[in-house]
C-alpha positions in Angstrom: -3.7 7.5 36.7 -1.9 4.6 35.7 -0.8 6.1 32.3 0.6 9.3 33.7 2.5 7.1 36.2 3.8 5.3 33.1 4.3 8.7 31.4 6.2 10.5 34.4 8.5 7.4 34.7 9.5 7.6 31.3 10.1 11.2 31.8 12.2 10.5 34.4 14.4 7.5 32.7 15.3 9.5 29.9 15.6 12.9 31.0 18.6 14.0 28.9 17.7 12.3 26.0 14.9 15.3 24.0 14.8 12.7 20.9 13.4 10.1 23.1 11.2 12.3 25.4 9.5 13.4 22.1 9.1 9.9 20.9 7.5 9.1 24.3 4.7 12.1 23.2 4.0 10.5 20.0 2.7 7.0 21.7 -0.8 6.6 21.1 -3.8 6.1 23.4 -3.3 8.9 25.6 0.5 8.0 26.5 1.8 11.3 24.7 -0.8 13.7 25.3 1.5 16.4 26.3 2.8 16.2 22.7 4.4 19.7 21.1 2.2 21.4 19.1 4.3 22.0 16.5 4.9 18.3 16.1 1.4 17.6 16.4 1.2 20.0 13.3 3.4 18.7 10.8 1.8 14.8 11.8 -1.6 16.1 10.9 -0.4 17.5 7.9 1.5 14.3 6.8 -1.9 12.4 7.1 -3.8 15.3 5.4 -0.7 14.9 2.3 -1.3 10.7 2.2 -5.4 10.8 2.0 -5.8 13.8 -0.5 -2.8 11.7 -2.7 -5.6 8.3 -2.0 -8.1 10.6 -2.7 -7.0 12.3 -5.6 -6.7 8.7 -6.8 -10.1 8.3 -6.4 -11.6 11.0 -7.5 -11.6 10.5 -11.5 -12.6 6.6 -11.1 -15.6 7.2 -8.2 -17.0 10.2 -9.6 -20.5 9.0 -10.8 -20.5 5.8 -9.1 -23.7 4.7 -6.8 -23.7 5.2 -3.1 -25.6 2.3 -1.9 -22.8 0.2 -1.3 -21.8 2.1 1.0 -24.6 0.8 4.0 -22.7 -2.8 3.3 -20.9 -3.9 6.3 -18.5 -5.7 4.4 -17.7 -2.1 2.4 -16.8 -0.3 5.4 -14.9 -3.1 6.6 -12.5 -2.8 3.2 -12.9 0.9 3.5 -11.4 1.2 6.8 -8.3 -1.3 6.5 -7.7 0.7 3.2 -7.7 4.1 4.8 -5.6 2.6 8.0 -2.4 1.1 5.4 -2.4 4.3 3.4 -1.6 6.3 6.4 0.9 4.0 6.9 2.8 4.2 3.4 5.8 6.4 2.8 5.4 6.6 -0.6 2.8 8.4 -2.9 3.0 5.7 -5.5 2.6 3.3 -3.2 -0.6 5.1 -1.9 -2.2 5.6 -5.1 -2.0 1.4 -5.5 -4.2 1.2 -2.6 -6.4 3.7 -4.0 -6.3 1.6 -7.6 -6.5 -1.2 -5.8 -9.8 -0.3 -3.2 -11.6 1.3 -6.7 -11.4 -1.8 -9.0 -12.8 -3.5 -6.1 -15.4 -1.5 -6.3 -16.5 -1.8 -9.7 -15.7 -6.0 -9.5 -17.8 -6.3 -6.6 -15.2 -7.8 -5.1 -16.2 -7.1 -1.6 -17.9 -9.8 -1.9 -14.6 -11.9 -0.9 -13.9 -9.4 1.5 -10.7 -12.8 2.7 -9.6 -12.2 -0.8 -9.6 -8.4 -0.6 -7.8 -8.6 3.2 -5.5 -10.8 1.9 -4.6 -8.2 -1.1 -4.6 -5.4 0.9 -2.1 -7.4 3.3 0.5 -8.3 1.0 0.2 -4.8 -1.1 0.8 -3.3 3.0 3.8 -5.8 3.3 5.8 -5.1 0.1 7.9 -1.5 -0.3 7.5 -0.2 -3.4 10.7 -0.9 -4.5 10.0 -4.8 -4.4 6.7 -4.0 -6.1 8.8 -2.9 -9.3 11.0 -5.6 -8.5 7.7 -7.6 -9.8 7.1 -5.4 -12.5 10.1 -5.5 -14.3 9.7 -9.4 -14.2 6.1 -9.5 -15.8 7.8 -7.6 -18.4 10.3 -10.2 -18.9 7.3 -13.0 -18.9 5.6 -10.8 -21.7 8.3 -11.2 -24.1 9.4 -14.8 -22.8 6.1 -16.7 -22.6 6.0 -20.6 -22.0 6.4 -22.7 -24.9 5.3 -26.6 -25.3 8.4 -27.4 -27.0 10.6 -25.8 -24.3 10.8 -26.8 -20.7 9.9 -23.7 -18.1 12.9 -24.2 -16.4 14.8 -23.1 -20.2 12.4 -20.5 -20.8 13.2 -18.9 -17.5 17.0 -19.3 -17.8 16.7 -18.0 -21.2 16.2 -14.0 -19.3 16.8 -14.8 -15.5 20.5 -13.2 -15.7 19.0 -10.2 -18.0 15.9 -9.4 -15.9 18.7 -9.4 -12.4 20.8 -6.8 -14.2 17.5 -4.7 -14.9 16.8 -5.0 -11.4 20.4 -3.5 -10.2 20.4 -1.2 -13.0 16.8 0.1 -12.5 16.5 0.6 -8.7 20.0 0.9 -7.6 20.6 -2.3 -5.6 23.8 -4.0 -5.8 24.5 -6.8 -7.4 25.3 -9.2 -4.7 22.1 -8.4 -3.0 19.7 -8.8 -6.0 18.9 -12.4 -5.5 18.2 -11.7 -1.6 15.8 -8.7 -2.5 14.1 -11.2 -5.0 14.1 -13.9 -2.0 12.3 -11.9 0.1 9.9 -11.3 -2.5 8.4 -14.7 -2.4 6.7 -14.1 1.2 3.8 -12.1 -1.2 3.0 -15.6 -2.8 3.0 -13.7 -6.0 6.3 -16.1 -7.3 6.5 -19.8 -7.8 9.9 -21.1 -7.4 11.8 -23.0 -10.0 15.2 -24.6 -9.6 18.2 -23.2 -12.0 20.0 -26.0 -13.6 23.8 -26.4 -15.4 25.9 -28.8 -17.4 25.5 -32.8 -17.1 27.7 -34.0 -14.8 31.1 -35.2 -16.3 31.0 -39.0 -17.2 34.4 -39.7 -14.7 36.0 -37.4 -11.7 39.2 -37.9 -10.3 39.0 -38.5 -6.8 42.6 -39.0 -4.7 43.9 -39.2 -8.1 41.7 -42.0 -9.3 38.9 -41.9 -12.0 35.4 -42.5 -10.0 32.7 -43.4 -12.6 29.8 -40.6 -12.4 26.4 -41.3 -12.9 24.7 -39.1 -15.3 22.3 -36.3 -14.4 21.4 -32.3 -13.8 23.6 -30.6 -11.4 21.7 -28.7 -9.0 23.6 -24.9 -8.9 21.5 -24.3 -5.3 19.9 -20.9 -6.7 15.9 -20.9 -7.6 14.3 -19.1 -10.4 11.1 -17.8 -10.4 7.9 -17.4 -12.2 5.2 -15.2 -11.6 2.1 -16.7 -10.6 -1.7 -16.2 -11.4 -2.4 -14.8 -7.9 0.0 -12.1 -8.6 -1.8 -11.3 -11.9 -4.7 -10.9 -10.4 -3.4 -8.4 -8.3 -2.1 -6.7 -11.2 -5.3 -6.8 -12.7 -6.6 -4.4 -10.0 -4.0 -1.7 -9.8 -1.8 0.5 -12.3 1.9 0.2 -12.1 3.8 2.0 -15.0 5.6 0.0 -17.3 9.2 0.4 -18.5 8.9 -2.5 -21.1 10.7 -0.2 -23.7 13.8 0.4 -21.3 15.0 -3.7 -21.5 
């Protein structure tokens, strides 16, 4: 009673408004039962399109593989969460990740650490797929740029850092002013470990009103981090496929 209250009122607030009428049937738990048919068509469909892409996915890499896993609690646990962010993703390659990522969990036992696996699933769930290659194109840079003992990290990084943000604009379209923000928001995955960018030794005097101030010696800071991939993130990208463009920089 209380929900078709709720409903009816809603009705009544917007009733010149069709686009948010139909939003209003689309609320779960009952709220938009009244939805349109058609509507209610082309949603199951979209859900029917993401779990055959997951399961597609699956198919070749679960084929043979033992069902007694399947009576774990644990198992159905992962199974579930999986199955819940792949009917959330927009994108098929970002749905065949989940698939990669729920099947090499499978054959690693990994549900074991079912934290560790909520806490992949999470972050794979939180990143677009376009930040996800933002990652990928850097691992390709830390291939061909590894640390060296006779080279600080810091240098090694420098050494690429400008090349592998022009790969990124290039690559996936983003403009170049914006690059270093997309790679900022990155870094809430905890796949990156931040290093600070350094420049010239600072000048040994400065003229200040016109007078020479002696300066002490030193790094200036520029204010913008670098970053490094970390061993959490290649864990992660132990358990799923992303295509490489290694070739391409």
């Amino acid at each position: 009673m209380i929900v078709l209250v709720m409903v009816k009122n809603l009705f009544n607030r917007y009733e010149g408004n069709k686009t948010v009428r139909t939003l209003i049937h689309l609320i779960p738990g009952g709220v938009g039962s009244a939805i349109d048919a058609n509507l209610d068509l082309r949603i199951k469909e979209l859900k029917e399109k993401k779990l055959r892409t997951f399961f597609d996915q699956l198919h070749d890499q679960l084929s043979e593989f033992p069902l007694d896993f399947i009576d774990s609690d644990d198992f159905l646990h992962c199974y579930f969460i999986t199955v819940r962010s792949v009917l959330s993703a927009r994108r098929e390659e970002k749905i065949k990740l989940f698939a990669d990522l729920f099947s090499s969990a499978i054959f690693k036992d990994f549900f074991k650490e079912v934290d560790e696996y909520e806490e992949m699933i999470s972050v794979l769930d939180d990143l677009s797929y376009r930040e996800i290659m933002v990652l990928n194109i850097l691992s390709t840079f830390e291939k061909k740029h590894p640390f060296k003992p006779e080279k600080s990290k810091i240098n090694v990084i420098e050494s690429y850092w400008d090349r592998f943000k022009t790969a990124v604009e290039t690559t996936l379209n983003i403009n170049k002013e914006d690059v270093s923000s997309v790679i900022m928001r990155i870094t809430r995955s905890g796949f990156l470990t931040p290093y600070m960018a350094e420049s010239n030794p600072a000048p040994e005097t400065k003229m200040v009103f016109g007078k020479p101030i002696k300066m002490s010696g030193g790094i200036i800071n520029t204010g913008e981090p670098i970053y490094r991939l970390n061993s959490f993130y290649y864990k992660f990208r132990g358990l799923v496929r992303v295509e490489s463009e290694e070739d391409s920089y």
